[in-house]
C-alpha positions, 0 to 999 in steps of 0.5 A: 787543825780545824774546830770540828778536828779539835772536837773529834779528837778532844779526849775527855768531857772533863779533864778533872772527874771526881771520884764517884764519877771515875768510880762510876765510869770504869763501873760502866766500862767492866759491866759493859765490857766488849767481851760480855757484850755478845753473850749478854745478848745471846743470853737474851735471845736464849731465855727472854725473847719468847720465840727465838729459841723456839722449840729448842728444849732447855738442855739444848740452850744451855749448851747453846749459852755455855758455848757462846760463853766459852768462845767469846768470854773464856777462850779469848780471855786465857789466851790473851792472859797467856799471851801476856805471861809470854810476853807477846803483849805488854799489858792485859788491858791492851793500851797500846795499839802493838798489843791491841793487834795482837789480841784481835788476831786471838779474839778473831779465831774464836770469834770465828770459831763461834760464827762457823759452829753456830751457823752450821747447828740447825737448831740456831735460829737465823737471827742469833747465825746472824748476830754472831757473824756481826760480832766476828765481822766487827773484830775484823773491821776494829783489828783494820782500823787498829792498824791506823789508829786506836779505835774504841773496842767498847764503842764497836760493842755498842754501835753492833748493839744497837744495830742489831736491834735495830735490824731484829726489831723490823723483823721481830714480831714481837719487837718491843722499842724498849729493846732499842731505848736500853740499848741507846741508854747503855750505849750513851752511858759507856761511850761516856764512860770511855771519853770520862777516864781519858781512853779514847777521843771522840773520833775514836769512839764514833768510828768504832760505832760506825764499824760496830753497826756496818759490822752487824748490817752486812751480816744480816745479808748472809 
């Protein structure tokens, strides 16, 4: 094995944390969980962003946000927990890459779901049809890659994040770099967070970066 292989495939920053930083390190990884990741950028779109939801009454993205709630958060999260109680899965947190397969085939259906009823409401703007495409194609590209080894799921999150913005902020008028510096910032302190409680390898996480940008890239052609 090669210096730059022993590199990618290193595990950790540090091989013996301290508390405060493990402490802070699976903070980071909850906060930042694949899950949330959709609706926190939704919720963004919804109620921060002065014009992507346009001429939308507030009833109206209400409804919107509890639905990409539903699809992305509680949907799949019951149906993995029942899958566990039906001991389809061995474990909620999805350590092994048997049970990773299994959760991304559930998580695929409501991400679907949510992208097919998004896109066919007429009052969703083209940037948030977009988006969630991008969160359904990157749960298809992390269950491929997952058949061969075990990607990082937050580091899919993270590259889809900052792709996003990257990609709405050519086209947003009101585009501010603040949007893209938090995402790198986030991006950085959850990726850190994974390599400092052992969960992934370099190589892990930057492939799932690289499938969590191409993911959100090729939706924003549709």
């Amino acid at each position: 094995m090669n210096a730059a292989s022993e590199y990618l495939h290193q595990p950790s920053l540090d091989k013996h944390p301290s508390r405060t930083v493990r402490f802070f390190a699976h903070f980071f990884s909850a906060l930042f969980h694949p899950l949330l990741i959709s609706s926190y950028v939704f919720s963004f779109l919804v109620y921060l962003h002065p014009a992507a939801f346009e001429g939308v009454d507030p009833h109206t993205r209400n409804l919107r946000m509890f639905s990409m709630v539903l699809f992305t958060i509680f949907f799949p999260a019951v149906s993995l927990f029942l899958a566990w109680r039906l001991k389809l899965i061995k474990d909620l947190s999805l350590e092994n890459r048997q049970d990773r397969l299994v959760g991304f085939i559930v998580t695929m259906f409501f991400y679907f779901w949510a992208s097919y009823v998004f896109r066919n409401l007429p009052d969703t703007p083209a940037v948030a049809a977009h988006f969630v495409l991008g969160t359904f194609l990157a749960v298809c590209g992390a269950w491929m890659c997952t058949i061969f080894y075990k990607v990082s799921l937050h580091a899919v999150a993270m590259g889809g994040l900052i792709s996003f913005f990257i990609l709405f902020g050519r086209e947003d008028p009101y585009a501010s770099g603040l949007y893209l510096v938090l995402s790198i910032l986030i991006c950085g302190l959850v990726c850190s967070s994974r390599l400092i409680l052992g969960a992934h390898n370099r190589f892990e996480l930057i492939t799932g970066f690289f499938v969590g940008i191409i993911a959100q890239a090729v939706a924003w052609l549709f």
